[in-house]
N, C-alpha and C positions, 0 to 999 in steps of 0.2 A: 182725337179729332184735330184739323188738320186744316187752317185756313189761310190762301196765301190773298196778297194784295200788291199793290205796286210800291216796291222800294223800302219800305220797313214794314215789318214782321214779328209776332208776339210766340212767344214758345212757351206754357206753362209744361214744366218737366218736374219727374218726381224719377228718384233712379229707376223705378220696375215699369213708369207709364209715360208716354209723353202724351198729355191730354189736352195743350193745345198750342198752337205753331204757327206762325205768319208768315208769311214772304216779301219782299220789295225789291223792285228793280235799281240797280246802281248804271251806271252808264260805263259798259255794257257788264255789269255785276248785280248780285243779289244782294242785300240788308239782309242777316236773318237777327229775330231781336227774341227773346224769350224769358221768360218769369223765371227767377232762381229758384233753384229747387227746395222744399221745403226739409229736409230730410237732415241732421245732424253732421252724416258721415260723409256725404258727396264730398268729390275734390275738383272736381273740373267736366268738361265735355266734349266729344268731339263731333266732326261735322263731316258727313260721310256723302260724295256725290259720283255722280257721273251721268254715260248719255243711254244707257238702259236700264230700265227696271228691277231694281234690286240687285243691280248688280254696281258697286260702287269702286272705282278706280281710284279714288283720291279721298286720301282722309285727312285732315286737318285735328289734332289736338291745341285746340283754343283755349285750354287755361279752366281756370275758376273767374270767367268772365261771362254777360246774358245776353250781349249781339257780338255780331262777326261779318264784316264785309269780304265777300266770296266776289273776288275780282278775277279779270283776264279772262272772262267767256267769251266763248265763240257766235257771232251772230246767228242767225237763221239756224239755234241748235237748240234741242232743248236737253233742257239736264232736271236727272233726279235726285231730291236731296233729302237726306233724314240726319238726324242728331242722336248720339245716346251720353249715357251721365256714366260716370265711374266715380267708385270711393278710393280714398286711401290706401287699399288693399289691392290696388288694380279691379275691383269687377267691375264689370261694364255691363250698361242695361240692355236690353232688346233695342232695334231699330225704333224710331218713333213712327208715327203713317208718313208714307213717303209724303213730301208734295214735288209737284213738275212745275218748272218753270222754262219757257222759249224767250229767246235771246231776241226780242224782236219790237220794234217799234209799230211794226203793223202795214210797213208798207215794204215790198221786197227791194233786196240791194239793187237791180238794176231798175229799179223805177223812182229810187229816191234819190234826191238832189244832196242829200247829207247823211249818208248810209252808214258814218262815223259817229254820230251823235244821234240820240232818239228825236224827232221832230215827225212824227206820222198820227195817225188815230188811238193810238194805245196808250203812249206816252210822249212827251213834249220834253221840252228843255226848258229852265228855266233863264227869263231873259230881263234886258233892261235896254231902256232909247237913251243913248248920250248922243246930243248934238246931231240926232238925225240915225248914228249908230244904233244900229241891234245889238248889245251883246251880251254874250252865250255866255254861263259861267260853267256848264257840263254837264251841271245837276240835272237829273230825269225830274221829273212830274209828272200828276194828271192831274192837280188844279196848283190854286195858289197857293193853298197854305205847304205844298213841298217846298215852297219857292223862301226866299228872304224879302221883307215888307216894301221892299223899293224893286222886287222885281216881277214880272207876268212869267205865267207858267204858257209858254207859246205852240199850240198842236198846229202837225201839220205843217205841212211844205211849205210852208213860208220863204217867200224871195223878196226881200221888201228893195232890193237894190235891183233886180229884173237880170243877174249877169248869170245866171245858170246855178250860182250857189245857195241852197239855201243858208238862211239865217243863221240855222243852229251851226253850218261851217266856215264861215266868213273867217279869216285870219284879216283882223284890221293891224295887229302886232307883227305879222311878216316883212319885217322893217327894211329885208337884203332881196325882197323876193326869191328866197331860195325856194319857200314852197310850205317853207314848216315854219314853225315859229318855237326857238329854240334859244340856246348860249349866246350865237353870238346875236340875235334880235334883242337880249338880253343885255348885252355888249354897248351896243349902240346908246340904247336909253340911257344906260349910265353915261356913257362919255358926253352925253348932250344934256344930264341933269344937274342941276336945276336951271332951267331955261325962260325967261318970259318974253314979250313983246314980238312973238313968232310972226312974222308978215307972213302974207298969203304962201306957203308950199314952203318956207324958208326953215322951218324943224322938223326936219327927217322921223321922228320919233313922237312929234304932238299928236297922240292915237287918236284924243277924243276931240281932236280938234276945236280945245278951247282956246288958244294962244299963248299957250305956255306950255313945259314939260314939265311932269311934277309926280306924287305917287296916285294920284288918277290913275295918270297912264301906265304907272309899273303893275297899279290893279288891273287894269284889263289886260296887260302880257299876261300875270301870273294867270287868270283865268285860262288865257288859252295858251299857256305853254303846252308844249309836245304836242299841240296840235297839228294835224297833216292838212295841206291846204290845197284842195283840188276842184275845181268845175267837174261834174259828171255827169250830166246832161245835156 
């Protein structure tokens, strides 16, 4: 039996049964997390997906390891996944029950202000206010406890700045306005750190707008590095 959930997922596996299984969303990936097998001989496990029904295009040999994060999904997709165990000897068990997971926050790509990041009714992103700031660290949710104790887990289209982006996509680290927040936004902070007594606009890099540059602010680039930074509404 077979129970999925958002972003971490429990698998009790035995090599001949897989008797129970969880799911969680990753942004935009799955957690799969499962009970080691009780069995002597087992050696490892692999993790079998695709986007039809037993029919699996992609397989993964994950080790003698009991989670796997299943990254680079496609949004507005869903995918089927099952696990099986192998011994030493190469045999490998039957498929476990499939489960299905859809790629999706809940609200469709052209309706949502942040179609890159989960921020709709299904799942949220987890956030934090600096200095008036929102910010996104990537992480999915559906409450707080996915979250870290200093952040909210934030559903829904939130626009707390009213310019068309929401929350979970704000790039406040896009330091060249190129668009993305990348190397050389990366670039900058260093050459401007360590920095204090920042007057009004005078540190190109002060993210959180406290008056100085410091690793505050390289924590909030790292959060949203490789981020894409667009209005879409």
């Amino acid at each position: 039996m077979i129970f999925v959930m958002f972003r971490c997922c429990i698998v009790a596996v035995t090599l001949f049964l897989f008797s129970f299984f969880t799911l969680s969303p990753l942004c935009y990936g799955a957690k799969l997390i499962w009970d080691s097998n009780t069995g002597l001989n087992y050696a490892g496990y692999k993790v079998y997906y695709g986007t039809s029904s037993e029919n699996y295009d992609n397989v993964v040999n994950v080790g003698n390891v009991t989670e796997y994060n299943l990254g680079f999904l496609n949004r507005e997709t869903t995918y089927y996944i099952a696990v099986t165990a192998y011994d030493w000897l190469g045999n490998e068990s039957s498929y476990s029950v499939e489960v299905t997971y859809t790629v999706n926050d809940g609200v469709p790509d052209n309706e949502d202000n942040c179609p890159e990041t989960p921020n709709g009714p299904d799942f949220g992103s987890c956030t934090q206010v600096v200095n008036g700031l929102v910010i996104t660290s990537g992480v999915a949710c559906i409450n707080e406890n996915g979250c870290k104790y200093y952040e909210d887990c934030q559903m829904g289209q939130e626009d707390s700045d009213g310019n068309g982006t929401g929350d979970a996509c704000e790039c406040y680290s896009d330091l060249n306005d190129d668009m993305r927040v990348n190397i050389f936004d990366l670039a900058i902070i260093k050459n401007e750190l360590p920095k204090s007594n920042c007057a009004s606009g005078s540190c190109q890099a002060d993210i959180n707008r406290d008056g100085q540059i410091d690793i505050f602010d390289l924590s909030i680039l790292k959060s949203e590095f490789n981020r894409i930074c667009q209005s879409v509404l």
